[in-house]
C-alpha positions in Angstrom: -32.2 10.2 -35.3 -35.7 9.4 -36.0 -38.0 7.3 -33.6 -38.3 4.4 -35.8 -34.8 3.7 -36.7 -33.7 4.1 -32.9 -35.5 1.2 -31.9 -33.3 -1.1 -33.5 -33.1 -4.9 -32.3 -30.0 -4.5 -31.4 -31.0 -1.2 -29.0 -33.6 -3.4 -27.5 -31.0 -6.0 -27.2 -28.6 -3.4 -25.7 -31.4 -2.1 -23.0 -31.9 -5.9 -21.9 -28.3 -6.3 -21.3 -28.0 -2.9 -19.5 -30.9 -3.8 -17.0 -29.7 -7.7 -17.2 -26.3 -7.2 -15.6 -26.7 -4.6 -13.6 -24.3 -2.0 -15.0 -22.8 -0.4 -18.1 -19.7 -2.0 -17.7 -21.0 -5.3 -17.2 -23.0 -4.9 -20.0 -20.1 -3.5 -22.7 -18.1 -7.1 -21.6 -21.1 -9.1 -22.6 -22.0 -7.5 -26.0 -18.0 -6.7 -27.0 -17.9 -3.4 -26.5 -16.5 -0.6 -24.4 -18.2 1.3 -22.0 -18.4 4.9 -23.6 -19.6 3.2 -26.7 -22.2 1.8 -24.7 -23.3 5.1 -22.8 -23.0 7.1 -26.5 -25.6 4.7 -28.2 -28.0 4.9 -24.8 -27.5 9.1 -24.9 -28.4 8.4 -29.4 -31.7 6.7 -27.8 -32.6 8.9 -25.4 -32.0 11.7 -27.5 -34.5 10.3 -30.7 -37.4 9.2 -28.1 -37.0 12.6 -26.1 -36.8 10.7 -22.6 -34.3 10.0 -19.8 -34.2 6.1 -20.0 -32.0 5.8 -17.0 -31.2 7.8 -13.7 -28.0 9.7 -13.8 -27.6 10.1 -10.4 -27.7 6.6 -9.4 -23.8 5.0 -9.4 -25.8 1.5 -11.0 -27.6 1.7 -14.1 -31.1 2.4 -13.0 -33.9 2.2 -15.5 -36.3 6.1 -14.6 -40.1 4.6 -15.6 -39.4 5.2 -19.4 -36.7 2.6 -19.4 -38.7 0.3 -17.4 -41.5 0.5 -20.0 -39.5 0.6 -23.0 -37.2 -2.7 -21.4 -40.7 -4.3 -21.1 -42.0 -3.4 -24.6 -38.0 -4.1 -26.3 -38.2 -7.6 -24.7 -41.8 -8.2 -25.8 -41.0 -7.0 -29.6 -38.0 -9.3 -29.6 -39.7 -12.5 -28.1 -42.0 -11.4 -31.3 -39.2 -10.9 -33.7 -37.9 -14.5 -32.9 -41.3 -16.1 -33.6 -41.7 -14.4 -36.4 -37.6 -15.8 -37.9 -38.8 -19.7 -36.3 -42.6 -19.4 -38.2 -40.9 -17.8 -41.6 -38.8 -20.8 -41.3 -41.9 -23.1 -40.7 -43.5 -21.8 -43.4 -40.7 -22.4 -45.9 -40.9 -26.0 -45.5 -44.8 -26.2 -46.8 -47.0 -24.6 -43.9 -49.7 -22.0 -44.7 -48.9 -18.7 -42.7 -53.0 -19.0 -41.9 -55.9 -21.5 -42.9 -59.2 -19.9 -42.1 -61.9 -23.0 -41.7 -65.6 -21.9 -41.8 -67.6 -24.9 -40.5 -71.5 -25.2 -40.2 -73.2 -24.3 -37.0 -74.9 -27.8 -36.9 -71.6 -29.1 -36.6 -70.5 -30.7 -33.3 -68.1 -28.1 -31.1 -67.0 -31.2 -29.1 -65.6 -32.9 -31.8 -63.7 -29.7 -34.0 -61.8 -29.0 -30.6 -60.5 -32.3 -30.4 -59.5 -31.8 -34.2 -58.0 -28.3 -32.9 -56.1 -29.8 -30.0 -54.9 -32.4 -32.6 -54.0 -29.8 -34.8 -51.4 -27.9 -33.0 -49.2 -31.4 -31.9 -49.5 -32.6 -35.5 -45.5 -31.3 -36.6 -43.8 -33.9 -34.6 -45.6 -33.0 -31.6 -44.9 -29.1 -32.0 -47.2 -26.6 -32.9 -47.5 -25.4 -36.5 -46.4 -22.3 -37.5 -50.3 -22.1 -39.7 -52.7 -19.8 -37.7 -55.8 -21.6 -37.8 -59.2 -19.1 -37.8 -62.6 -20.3 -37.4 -66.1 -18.7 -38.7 -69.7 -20.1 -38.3 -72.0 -20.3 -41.2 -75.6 -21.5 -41.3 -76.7 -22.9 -45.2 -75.8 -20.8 -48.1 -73.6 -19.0 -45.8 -71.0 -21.3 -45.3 -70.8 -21.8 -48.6 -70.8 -18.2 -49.5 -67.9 -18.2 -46.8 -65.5 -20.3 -49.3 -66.4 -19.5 -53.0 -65.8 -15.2 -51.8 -62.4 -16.4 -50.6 -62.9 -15.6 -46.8 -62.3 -19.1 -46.0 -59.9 -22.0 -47.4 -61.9 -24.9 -45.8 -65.6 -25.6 -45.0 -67.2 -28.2 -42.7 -70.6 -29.2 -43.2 -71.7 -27.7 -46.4 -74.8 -29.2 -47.6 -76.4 -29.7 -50.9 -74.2 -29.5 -53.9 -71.2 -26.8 -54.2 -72.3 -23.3 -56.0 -69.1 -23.3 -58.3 -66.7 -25.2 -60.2 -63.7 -23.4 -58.3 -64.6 -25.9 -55.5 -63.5 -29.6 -54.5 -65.9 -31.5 -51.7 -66.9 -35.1 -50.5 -69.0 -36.7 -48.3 -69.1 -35.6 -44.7 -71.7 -37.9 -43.5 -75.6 -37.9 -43.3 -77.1 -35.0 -40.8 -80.9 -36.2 -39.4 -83.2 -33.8 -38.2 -86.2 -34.2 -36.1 -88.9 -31.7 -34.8 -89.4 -30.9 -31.4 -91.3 -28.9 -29.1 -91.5 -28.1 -25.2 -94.0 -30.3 -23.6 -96.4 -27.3 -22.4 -96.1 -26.5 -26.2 -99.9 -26.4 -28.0 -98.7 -28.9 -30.8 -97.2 -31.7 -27.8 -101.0 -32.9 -27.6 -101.4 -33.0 -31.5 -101.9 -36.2 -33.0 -99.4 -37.4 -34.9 -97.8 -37.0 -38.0 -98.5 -33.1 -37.4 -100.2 -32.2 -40.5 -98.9 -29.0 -42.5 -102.2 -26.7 -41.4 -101.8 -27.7 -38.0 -98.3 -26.8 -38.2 -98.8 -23.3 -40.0 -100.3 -22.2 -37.1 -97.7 -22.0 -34.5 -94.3 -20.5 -35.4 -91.4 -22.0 -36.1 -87.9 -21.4 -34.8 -85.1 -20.9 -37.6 -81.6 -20.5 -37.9 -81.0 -17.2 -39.9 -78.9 -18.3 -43.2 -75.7 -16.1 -43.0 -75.3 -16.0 -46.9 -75.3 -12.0 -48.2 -74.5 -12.9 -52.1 -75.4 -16.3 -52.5 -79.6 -17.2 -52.5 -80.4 -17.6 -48.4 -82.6 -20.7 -48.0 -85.0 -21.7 -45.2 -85.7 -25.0 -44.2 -88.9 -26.8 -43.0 -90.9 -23.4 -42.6 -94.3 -23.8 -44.2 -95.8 -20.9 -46.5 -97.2 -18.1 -44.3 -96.1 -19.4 -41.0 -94.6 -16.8 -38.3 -90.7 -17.5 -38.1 -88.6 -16.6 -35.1 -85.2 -15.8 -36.5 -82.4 -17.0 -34.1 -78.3 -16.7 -34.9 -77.0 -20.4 -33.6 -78.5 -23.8 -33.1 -77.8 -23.3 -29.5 -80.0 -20.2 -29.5 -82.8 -22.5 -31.4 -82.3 -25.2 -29.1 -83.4 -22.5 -26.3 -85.8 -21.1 -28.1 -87.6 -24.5 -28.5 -87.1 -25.5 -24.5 -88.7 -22.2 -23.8 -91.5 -22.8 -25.9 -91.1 -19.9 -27.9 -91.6 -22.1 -31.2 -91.3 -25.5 -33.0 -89.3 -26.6 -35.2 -86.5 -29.5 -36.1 -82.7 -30.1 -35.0 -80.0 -32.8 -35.1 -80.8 -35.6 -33.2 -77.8 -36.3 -31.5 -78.6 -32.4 -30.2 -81.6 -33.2 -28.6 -82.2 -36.6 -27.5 -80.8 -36.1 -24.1 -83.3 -33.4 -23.9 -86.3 -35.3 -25.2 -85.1 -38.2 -22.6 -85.1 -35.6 -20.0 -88.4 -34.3 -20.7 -87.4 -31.1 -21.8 -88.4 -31.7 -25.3 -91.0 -33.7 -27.2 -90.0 -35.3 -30.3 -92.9 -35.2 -32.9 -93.6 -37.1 -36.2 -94.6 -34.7 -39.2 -95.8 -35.0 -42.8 -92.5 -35.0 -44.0 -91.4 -38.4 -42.6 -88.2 -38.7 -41.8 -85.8 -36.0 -42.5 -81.8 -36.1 -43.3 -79.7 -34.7 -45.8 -75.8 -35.1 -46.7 -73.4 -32.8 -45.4 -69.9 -32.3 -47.1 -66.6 -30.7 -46.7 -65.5 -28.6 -49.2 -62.5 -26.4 -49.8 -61.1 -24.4 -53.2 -59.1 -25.6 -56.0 -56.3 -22.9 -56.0 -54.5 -25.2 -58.7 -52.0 -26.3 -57.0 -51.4 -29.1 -54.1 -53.0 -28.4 -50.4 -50.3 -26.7 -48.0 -49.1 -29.2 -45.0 -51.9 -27.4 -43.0 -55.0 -27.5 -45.5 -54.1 -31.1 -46.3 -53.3 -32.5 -42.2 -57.3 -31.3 -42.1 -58.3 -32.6 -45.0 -56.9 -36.4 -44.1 -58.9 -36.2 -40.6 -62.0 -35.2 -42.0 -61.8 -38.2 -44.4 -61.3 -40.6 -41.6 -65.1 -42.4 -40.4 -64.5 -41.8 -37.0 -64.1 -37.9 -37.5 -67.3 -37.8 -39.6 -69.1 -39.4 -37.3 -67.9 -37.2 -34.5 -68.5 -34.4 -35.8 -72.2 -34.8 -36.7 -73.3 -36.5 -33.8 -71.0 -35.3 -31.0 -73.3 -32.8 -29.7 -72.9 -33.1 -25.7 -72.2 -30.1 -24.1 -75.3 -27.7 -25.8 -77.5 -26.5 -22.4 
């Protein structure tokens, strides 16, 4: 018998019984059989896997190390084998198997956990059988992230959506403010900061993660030095450290410029803010029970809000 069609549910079923009760006897009574039936399908396993699964010369039926790792690995595969059955089930009734969500990184972490948490009581106060997955983006790269397909949902696009194959509303308005570290050279700069004084100190940036779409930079002026960094939180650093200038939410960095850590500056540019969306694809058809439980929170003021000023919890 080959490997694959020995390890049968119901031989994993069998091997839990066996070591459950003790003996082979006790065992056939529980699953309706008799015994020699019993000890004929454990010699048909033994015989495909090529192992002694229990000790002969014990009277009870004791597992050798083989059994004991195939009785751990049996019961594992059929705790997985049930949740596969309930989710199939789930799924039938309007749940996506998956819904991966690729949210900007100047979104707030604070406030997508609480959506997460929110998430998996939303079925009547059971989890979903939808596997959420999250990615980061930064600019064109979140968008990039739903028109290619990896991602069913994005949070905090900006500007407007790159094609037609794309559904998004308002998210909310995102301000930005520049900032440096007090021992910075541009602290003791009158103010607004000029673009020639500012050329000459770099600037911090958060590398766009886009790879098809046009990447885009934001508030770096021609020929200035830029310090790539991968995550706002990395750019918030960087700016603490004095390693750079440059401009971040302001609900990330007020407790720092109250703390001292950070000084906010006034530029040429005035005041800067832009609108941030959510956006997700038009496959056509109406939005599974997962896709369209996230889509209802997001529309709600509170959530918006949350999620573009809840930034407590960065350093």
């Amino acid at each position: 018998m080959d490997k694959r069609h020995a390890l049968t549910p119901e031989a994993l079923t069998m091997m839990d019984t066996i070591a459950r009760t003790g003996s082979f006897a006790a065992a056939a009574r529980e699953l309706g059989k008799v015994p020699s039936a019993l000890t004929y399908n454990v010699r048909q396993l033994e015989e495909a896997l090529d192992v002694l699964l229990f000790d002969r010369r014990s009277r009870q039926a004791e597992l050798t190390a083989a059994g004991r790792e195939l009785l751990q690995e049996g019961r594992r595969l059929l705790q997985e084998l049930d949740a596969v059955a309930h989710r199939v089930r789930r799924v039938a009734t309007g749940w996506e198997s998956e819904l991966t969500i690729v949210f900007d990184d100047a979104v707030a972490r604070p406030a997508l956990f609480d959506l997460m948490e929110a998430f998996y009581t939303a079925a009547e106060g059971k989890a979903p059988p939808t596997r959420l997955r999250f990615m980061t983006g930064v600019l064109s790269g979140t968008w990039e992230a739903l028109v290619s397909g990896q991602a069913d949902l994005a949070i905090g696009v900006s500007s407007h959506p790159p094609s037609s194959s794309t559904y998004s509303e308002p998210l909310g308005e995102l301000e930005l403010i520049f900032c440096v570290a007090p021992h910075h050279p541009l602290a003791k700069e009158a103010e607004p900061l000029q673009a020639d004084v500012i050329v000459k100190h770099r600037i911090i940036t958060v590398a766009d993660t886009a790879r098809t779409l046009p990447a885009r930079t934001v508030g770096v002026v021609p020929g200035q030095d830029v310090l790539a960094l991968p995550s706002m939180a990395a750019k918030l650093e960087g700016l603490i450290r004095g390693l750079g200038c440059g401009a971040l939410p302001v609900s990330m960095v007020e407790r720092h410029i109250e703390a001292g850590r950070l000084v906010h500056k006034a530029t040429f540019e005035g005041r800067r803010a832009g609108p941030m969306h959510f956006a997700w694809r038009n496959s056509g058809q109406q939005p599974g029970l997962a896709l369209a439980w996230w889509l209802q929170q997001l529309r709600s003021p509170a959530t918006q809000h949350a999620l573009l000023e809840r930034h407590e919890g960065l350093r």
